[in-house]
Phi, psi and omega in degrees: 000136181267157166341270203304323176309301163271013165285326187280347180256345193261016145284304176291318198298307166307323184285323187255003170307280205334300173313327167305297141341274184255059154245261284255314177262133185307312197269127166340321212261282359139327199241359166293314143357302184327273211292332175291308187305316186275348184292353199233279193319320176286341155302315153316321157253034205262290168264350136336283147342290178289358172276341183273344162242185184249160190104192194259006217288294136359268175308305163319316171314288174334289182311299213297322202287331175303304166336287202275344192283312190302346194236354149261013179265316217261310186291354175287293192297307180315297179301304171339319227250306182286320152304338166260328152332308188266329189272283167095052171214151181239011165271130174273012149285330177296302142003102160230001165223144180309280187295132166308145139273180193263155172242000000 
């Protein structure tokens, strides 16, 4: 088995730890986890890909993907966050109305 080879069972492996994570778990914050852990396996092969030709194309794509990762990381945890504020819970099974009443 070559280098790339096990960077590629070790991206899918990561992809589906990930997948695993958000079927399995209940709490917000953990299934955000989730969704970052397979977002980092497509980096990992992302950048694998660009190692077999040359240029920078891969990577840079791979930063851009960091980039989107970070700012759904920030706008995730801000809803999490306003959510359990209002909730006092953070399973999104609990969450059962959208709307305030009026007070």
């Amino acid at each position: 088995m070559t280098d790339i080879d096990f960077l590629f069972y070790l991206s899918v492996l990561l992809f589906c730890c990930g997948l695993l994570i958000v079927f399995t778990k209940k709490n917000a914050l953990l299934i955000l986890m989730g969704i970052e852990l397979m977002l980092n396996a497509a980096n990992l092969n992302l950048v694998v890909f660009n190692r077999q030709q040359a240029g920078l194309d891969g990577q840079l794509f791979a930063l851009f993907v960091i980039l989107v990762a970070v700012c759904e990381a920030v706008v995730g945890i801000a809803i999490i966050l306003r959510v359990y504020h209002y909730y006092k819970s953070a399973v999104p099974d609990r969450v059962s109305e959208l709307k305030e009443e009026n007070r």
